[in-house]
N, C-alpha and C positions, 0 to 999 in steps of 0.2 A: 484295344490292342495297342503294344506299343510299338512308337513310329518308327524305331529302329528296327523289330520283329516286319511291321507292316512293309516296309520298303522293300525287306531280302524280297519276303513273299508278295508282293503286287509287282514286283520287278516284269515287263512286260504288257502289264494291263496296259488298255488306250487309253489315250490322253480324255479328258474329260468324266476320271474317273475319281477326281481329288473327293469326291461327296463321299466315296468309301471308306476314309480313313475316320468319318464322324459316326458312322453306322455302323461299323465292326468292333468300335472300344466299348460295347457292353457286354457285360456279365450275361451268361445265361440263370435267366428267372430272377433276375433283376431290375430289368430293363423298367425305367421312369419315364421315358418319353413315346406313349403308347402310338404318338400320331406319327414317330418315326418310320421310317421303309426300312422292310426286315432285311436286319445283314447280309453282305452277300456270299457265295460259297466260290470262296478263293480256293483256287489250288494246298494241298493240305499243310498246318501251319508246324511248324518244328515246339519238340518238345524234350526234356529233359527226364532220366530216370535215375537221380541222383544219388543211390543207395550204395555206393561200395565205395572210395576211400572218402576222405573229408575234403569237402573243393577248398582249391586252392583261389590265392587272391584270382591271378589270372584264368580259373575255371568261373569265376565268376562274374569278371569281363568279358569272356565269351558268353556265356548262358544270359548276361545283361543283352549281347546283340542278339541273339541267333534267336532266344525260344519265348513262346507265349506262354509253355508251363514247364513247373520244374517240380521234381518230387525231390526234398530231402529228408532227413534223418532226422530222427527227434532232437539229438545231440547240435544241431546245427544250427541253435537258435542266431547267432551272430552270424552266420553266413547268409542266414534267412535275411535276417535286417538289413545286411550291407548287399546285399542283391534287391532288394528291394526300392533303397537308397539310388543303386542304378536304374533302374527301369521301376518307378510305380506303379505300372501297370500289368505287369509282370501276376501269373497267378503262380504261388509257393504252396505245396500243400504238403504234408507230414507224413512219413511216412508208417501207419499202425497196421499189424498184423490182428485178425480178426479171432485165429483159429487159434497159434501156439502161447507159451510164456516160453520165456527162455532164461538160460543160469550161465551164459558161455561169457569171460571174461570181457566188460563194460555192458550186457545186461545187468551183473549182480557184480559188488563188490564186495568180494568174501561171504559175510552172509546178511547182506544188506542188498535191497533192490536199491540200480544204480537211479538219479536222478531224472533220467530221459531215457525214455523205456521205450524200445520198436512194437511193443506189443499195448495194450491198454491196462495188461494185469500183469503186476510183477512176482517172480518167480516165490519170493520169500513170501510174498505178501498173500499170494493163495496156500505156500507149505503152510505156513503159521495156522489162517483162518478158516481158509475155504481148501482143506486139499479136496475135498468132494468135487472140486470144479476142475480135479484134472481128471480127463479120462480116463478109463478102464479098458481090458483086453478082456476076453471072456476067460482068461487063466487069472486076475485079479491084477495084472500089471497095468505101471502107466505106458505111456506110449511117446517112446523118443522116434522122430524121424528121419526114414532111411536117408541116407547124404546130407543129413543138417543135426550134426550133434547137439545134446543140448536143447533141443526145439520141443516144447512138447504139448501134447494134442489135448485143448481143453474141450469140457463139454459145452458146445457154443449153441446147443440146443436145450440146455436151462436157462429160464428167466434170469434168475437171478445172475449169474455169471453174464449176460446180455446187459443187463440196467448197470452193474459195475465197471463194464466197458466203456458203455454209453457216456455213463457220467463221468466217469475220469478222463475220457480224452476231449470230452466234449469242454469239459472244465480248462482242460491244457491248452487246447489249441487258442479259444478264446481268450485264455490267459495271454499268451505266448503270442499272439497277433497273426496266427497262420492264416491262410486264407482259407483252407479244410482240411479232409484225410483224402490220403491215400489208403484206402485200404486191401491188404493184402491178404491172400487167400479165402476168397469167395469160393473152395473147389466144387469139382464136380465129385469128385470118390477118394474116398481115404488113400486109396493102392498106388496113388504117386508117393505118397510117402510111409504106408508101412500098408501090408497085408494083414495087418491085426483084425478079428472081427471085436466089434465094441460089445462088452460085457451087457446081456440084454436084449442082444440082437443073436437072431436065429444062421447069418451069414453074410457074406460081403454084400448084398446087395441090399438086405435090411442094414445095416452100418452103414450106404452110402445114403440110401432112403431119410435115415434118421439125421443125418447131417446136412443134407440139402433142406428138409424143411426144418431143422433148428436153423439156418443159412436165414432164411427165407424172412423167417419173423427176427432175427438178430439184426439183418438189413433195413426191414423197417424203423423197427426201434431208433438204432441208431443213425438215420437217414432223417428221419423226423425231427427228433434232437439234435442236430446238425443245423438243420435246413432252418429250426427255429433260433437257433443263435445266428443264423443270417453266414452260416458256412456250407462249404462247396464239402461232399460226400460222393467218390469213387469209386467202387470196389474194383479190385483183379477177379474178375468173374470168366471163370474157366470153362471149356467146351460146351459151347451153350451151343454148339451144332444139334449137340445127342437131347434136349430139349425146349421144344417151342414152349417160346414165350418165358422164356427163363432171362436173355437178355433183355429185352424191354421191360420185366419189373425189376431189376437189380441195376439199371440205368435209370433210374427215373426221377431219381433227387436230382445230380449234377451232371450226370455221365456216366462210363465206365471204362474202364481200360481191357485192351487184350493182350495179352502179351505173349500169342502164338497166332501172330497174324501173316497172314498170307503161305503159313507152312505147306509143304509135300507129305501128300500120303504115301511114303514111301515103302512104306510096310506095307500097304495094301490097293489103290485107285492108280498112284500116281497123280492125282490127282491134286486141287488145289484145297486144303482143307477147309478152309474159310469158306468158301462158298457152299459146302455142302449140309444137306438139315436143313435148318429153319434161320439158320443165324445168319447167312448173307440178305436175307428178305427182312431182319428184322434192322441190320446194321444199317439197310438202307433207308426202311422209315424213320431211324433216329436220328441221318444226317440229313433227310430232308427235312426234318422240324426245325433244323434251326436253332434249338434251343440249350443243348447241352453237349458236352465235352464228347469225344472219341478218342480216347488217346490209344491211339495201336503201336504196336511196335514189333519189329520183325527179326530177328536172330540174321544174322548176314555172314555169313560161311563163304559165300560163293558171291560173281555180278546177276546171276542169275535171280537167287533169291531176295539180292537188293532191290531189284528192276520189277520183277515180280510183287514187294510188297511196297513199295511206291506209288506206281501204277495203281495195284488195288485201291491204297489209300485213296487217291487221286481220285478212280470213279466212284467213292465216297464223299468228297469235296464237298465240306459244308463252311458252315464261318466259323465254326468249333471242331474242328477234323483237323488232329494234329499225327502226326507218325515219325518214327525213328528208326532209325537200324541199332541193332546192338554188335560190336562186334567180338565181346566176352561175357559170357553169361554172369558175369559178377558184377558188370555194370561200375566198370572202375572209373572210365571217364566222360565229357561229354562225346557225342556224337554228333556225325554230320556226313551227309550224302552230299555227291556232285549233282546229285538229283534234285536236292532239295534249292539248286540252284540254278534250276533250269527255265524259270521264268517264267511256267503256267500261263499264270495269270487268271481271270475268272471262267470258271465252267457256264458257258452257254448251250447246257442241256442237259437232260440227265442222261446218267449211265443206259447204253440200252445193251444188250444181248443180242448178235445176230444167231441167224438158221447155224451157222460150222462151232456155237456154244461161246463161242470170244465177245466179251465184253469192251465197250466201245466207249468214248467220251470227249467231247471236243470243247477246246479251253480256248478265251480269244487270242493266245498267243502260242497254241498247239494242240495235241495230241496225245492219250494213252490208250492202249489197247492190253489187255490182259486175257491169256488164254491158260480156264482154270482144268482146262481137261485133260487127259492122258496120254494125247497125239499131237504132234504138229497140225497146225492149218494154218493155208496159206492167206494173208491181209492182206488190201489196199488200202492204206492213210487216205486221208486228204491231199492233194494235189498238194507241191510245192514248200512240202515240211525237209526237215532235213534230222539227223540223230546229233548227239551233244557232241559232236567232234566236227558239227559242220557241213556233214556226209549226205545229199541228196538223197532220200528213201520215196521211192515208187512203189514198190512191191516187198514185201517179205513171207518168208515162212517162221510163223510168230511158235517157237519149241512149246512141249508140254509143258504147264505148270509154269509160264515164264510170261513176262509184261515188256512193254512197250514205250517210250519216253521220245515226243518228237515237237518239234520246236518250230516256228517263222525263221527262217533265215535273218542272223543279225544286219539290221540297218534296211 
């Protein structure tokens, strides 16, 4: 980990804790020094979701201090290097979409795929050889998607269209000196981005069927080949609530990312959507191994939902548990919480769950408390904690669907 990253986040630990900073800078599923003591689970580590304009120098002075991972753009090879340059310790991974090809001006130029392609297969490069690898509607159309012009839906459950991914990115990244992929759209159901049923399939529910298990072996594939060129492999792996055991084999190379974490069932529970299903119980066996990435990340609308997906993170706190607020869904600049400034320090214990359904976690320099239910319930902290303004807290009524952030009094 780097020492700059290490410091934001151990900001608080107690003194005699300098042995942390040699036991936290390994890779997960790399690790060489087997006789080492497994890293420890710091308060969660900042990260980066670099996809929307090109960083600037000084976007990349900040992402050199602030984060332990950064997702950029294929297009970004030199910002990769010169970020890199700042912090080598820093993980960079690339960002490849799993699902679409795209034709929208700097995927394709004119009628040439552009050089650095968000996808693994370029638009031109499947019209010419492989148009079989774009999908089908059951009226014989392809399938553009809805709010993403230009995007369009391959079939990622043929082999062949899987092994052309595989090895063209797996070729790039290696080439290009990335540290792995990002990869994007792991979904759960076609219907986020078109109501098409796929030519073949009897209804939407056979078309999502078909796409989760072409998902499933397109992961492997390219998670193996990954892993065997000695890179990091993450997918955006989407509502893994509505099936167990769907996140722990789609986390299993490197990691995985969420990037609907800590949301409100606001259409339905009120509730806190992460925890519900199977996927709060699998998130938290993956941050107690210790061994691989969590990168979440939570949409930030409101301080509510800031607090709230913090928190969560936090009773997730492992030594590869990293989170972000977004605060435009285009992901134009970096980000940063005052939260992420609050000085944790190491979790001395796990997350537990009391009797009123609130989730609890005590750090050696504080406090989070998350309550994922659909009412108020009243908390008591720990004695002698205070909120990030200094403010003595005794008692609270911790709202629905909202978290908790409380601190040692400075000095």
């Amino acid at each position: 980990m780097p020492a700059k990253a290490l410091n934001r986040r151990a900001r608080g630990v107690l003194a005699g804790a300098a042995a942390l900073v040699l036991v936290v800078s390994c890779t997960p599923g790399w690790a060489t020094d087997t006789s080492a003591p497994p890293p420890k689970p710091l308060a969660p580590c900042a990260w980066w979701y670099g996809i929307g304009e090109p960083p600037t120098a000084a976007d990349l002075e900040i992402a050199a201090e602030r984060y332990d991972v950064v997702v950029l753009n294929a297009t970004e090879t030199a910002a990769m290097r010169k970020l890199r340059a700042l912090n080598p310790e820093i993980k960079i991974l690339v960002y490849k979409d799993l699902s679409s090809t795209r034709n929208y001006p700097g995927a394709v130029n004119g009628n040439t795929d552009a050089t650095w392609l968000p996808s693994g297969i370029g638009y031109h490069a499947a019209q010419n050889k492989h148009p079989d690898w774009f999908a089908l509607d059951n009226k014989g159309g392809r399938i553009e998607w809805r709010g993403y012009p230009k995007h369009w839906q391959m079939t990622v459950w043929t082999a062949a269209y899987q092994k052309a991914w595989t090895t063209a990115v797996t070729e790039e990244v290696t080439r290009e000196g990335w540290d792995g992929v990002l990869a994007d759209n792991d979904f759960n159901s076609l219907s986020h981005y078109s109501s098409a049923v796929l030519a073949g399939t009897a209804d939407a529910e056979e078309t999502d069927r078909l796409l989760r298990d072409g998902l499933d072996a397109f992961l492997t594939m390219a998670g193996e080949s990954l892993q065997k060129a000695g890179k990091m492999f993450v997918p955006n792996v989407s509502e893994t609530r509505l099936i167990p055991g769907r996140w722990t084999a789609h986390s299993r190379f490197s990691g995985a990312m969420e990037e609907n974490f800590g949301f409100r069932d606001d259409g339905g529970t009120g509730e806190l959507l992460t925890f519900q299903g199977n996927e709060w119980k699998e998130l938290r066996a993956q941050a107690a191994l210790g061994e691989s990435w969590l990168l979440l990340l939570t949409r930030t609308r409101s301080a509510r939902e800031e607090r709230a997906g913090y928190a969560s993170a936090a009773l997730l706190a492992g030594p590869y548990t990293c989170w972000t607020p977004a605060t435009t869904p285009t992901y134009l600049n970096p980000e940063w919480s005052k939260l992420q400034d609050s000085g944790l320090g190491e979790a001395v214990d796990a997350a537990t769950r009391q009797s009123t359904g609130v989730w609890t976690r005590q750090f050696t320099n504080g406090w989070v408390a998350v309550n994922p239910t659909a009412v108020a319930v009243p908390v008591t902290p720990p004695a002698g904690l205070v909120d990030l303004t200094g403010n003595p807290v005794s008692q609270m009524d911790l709202a629905a669907a909202d978290g908790a952030v409380l601190v040692r009094p400075a000095g």
